[in-house]
C-alpha positions as a Markdown table, in Angstrom:
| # | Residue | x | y | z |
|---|---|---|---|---|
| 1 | Unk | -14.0 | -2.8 | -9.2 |
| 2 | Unk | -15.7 | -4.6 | -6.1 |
| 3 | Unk | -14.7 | -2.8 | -2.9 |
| 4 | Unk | -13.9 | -5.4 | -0.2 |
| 5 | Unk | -14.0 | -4.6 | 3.8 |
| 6 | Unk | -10.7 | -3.6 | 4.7 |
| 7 | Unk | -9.2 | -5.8 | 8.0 |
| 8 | Unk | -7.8 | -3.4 | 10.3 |
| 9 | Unk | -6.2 | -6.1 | 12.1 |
| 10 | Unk | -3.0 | -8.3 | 12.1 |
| 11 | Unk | -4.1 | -10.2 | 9.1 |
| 12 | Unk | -4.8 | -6.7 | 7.5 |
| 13 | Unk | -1.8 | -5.3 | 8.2 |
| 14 | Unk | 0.1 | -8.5 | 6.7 |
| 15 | Unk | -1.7 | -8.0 | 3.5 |
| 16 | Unk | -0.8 | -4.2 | 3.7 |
| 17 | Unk | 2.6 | -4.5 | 4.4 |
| 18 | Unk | 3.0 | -7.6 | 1.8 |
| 19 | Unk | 1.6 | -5.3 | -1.4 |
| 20 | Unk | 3.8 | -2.4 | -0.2 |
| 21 | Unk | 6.7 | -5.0 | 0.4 |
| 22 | Unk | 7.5 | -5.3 | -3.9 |
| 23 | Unk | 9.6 | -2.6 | -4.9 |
| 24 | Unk | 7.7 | -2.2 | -8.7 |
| 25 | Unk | 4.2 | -1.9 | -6.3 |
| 26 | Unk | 5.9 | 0.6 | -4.1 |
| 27 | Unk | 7.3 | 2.9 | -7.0 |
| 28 | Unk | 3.3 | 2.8 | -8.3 |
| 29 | Unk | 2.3 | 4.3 | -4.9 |
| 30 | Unk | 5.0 | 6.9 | -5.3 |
| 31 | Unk | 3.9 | 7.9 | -8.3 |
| 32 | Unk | 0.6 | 8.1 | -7.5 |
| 33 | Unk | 1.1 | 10.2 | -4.2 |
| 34 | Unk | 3.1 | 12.6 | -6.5 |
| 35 | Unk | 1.5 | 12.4 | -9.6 |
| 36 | Unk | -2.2 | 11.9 | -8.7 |
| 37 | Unk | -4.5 | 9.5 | -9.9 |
| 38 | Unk | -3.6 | 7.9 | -14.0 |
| 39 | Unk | -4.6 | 5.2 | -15.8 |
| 40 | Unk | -2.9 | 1.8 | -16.6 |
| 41 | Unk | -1.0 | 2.9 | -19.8 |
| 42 | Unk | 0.1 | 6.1 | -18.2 |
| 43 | Unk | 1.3 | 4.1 | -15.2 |
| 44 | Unk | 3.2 | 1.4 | -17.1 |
| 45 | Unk | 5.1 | 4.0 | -19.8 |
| 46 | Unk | 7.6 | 4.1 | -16.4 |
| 47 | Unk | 8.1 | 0.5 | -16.0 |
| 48 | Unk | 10.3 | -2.0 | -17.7 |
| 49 | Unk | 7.2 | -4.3 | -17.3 |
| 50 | Unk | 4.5 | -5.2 | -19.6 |
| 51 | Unk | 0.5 | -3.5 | -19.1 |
| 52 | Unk | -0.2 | -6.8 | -18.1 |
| 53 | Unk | 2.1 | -7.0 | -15.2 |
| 54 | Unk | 1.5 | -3.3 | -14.1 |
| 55 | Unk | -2.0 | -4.3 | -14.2 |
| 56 | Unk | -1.6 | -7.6 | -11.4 |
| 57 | Unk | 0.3 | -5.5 | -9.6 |
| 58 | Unk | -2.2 | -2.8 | -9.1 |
| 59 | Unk | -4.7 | -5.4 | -8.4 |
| 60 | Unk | -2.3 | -6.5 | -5.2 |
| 61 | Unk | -2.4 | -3.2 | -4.2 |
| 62 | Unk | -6.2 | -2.7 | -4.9 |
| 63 | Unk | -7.0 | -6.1 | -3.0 |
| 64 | Unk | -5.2 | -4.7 | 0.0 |
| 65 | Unk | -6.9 | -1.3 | -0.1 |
| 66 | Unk | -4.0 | 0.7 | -1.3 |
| 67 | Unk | -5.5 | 1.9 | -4.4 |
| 68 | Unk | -8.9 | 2.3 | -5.6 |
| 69 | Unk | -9.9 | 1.9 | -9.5 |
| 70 | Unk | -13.0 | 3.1 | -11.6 |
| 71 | Unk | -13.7 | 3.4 | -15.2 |
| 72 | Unk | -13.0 | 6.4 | -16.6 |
| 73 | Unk | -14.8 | 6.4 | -20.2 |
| 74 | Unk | -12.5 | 3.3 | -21.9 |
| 75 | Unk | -9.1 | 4.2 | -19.4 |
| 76 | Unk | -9.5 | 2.3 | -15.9 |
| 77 | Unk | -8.2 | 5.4 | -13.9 |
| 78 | Unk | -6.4 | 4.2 | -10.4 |
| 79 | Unk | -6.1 | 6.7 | -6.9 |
| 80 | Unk | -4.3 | 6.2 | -4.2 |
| 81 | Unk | -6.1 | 5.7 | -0.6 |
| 82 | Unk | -4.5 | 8.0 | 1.8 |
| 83 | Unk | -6.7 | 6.3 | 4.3 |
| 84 | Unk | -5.2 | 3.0 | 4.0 |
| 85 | Unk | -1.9 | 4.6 | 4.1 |
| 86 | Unk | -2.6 | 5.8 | 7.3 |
| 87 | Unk | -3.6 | 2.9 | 8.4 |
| 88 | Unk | 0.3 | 1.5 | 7.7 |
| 89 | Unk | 1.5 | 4.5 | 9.7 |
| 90 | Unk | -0.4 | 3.8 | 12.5 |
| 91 | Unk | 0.7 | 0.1 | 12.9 |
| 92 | Unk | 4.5 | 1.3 | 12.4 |
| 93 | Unk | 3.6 | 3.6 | 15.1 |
| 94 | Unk | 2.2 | 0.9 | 17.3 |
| 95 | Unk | 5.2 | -1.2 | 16.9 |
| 96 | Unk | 7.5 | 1.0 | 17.4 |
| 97 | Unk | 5.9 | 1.9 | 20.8 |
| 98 | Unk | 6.0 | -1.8 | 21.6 |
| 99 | Unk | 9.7 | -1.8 | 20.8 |
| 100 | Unk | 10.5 | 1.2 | 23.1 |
| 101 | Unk | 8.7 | -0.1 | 25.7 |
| 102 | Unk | 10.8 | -3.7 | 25.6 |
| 103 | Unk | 13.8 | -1.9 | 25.5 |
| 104 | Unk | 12.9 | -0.2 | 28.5 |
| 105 | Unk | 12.0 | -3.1 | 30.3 |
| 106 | Unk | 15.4 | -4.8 | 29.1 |
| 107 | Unk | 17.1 | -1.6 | 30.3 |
| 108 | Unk | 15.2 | -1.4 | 33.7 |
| 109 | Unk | 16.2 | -5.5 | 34.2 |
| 110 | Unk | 19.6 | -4.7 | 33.2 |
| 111 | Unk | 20.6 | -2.0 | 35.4 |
């Protein structure tokens, strides 16, 4: 699969937060981050959705960095990318700060 450049930026972090945002897309992180990487019939023997279907959504989540995929003799064997998980933790973190530091503010004007 083509690697694109990963936007570390608001537009990146949409697109993150968009492929993690579909609850089928977030179980296949789960059970990647437990179970390590697997293949596309492995991966969709858990799902009440077609090979087809598992395999769009792991394309969202390849597309925004989530996941990588290689070939694996006939299997297309997908991995999870702690990096660009990190990534999602660190702009939770950043918002969060943002939000502590408004409160405070409404808090300072308040009182």
């Amino acid at each position: 699969m083509r690697k694109r450049p990963v936007d570390r930026g608001v537009a990146g972090a949409a697109l993150l937060f968009a492929a993690l945002g579909d609850p089928i897309r977030l179980r296949l992180v789960q059970r990647l981050s437990e179970g390590g990487p697997a293949s596309i019939s492995v991966l969709a023997e858990r799902f009440q959705v077609t090979r087809q279907g598992v395999t769009k959504h792991l394309h969202v989540l390849a597309g925004a960095g989530v996941i990588d995929g290689h070939r694996q003799g006939r299997q297309h064997v997908w991995a999870l990318n702690p990096n660009r998980l990190a990534d999602a933790r660190r702009q939770l973190e950043v918002i969060s700060r943002r939000w502590d530091d408004a409160l405070a503010r409404l808090k300072l004007h308040v009182e």
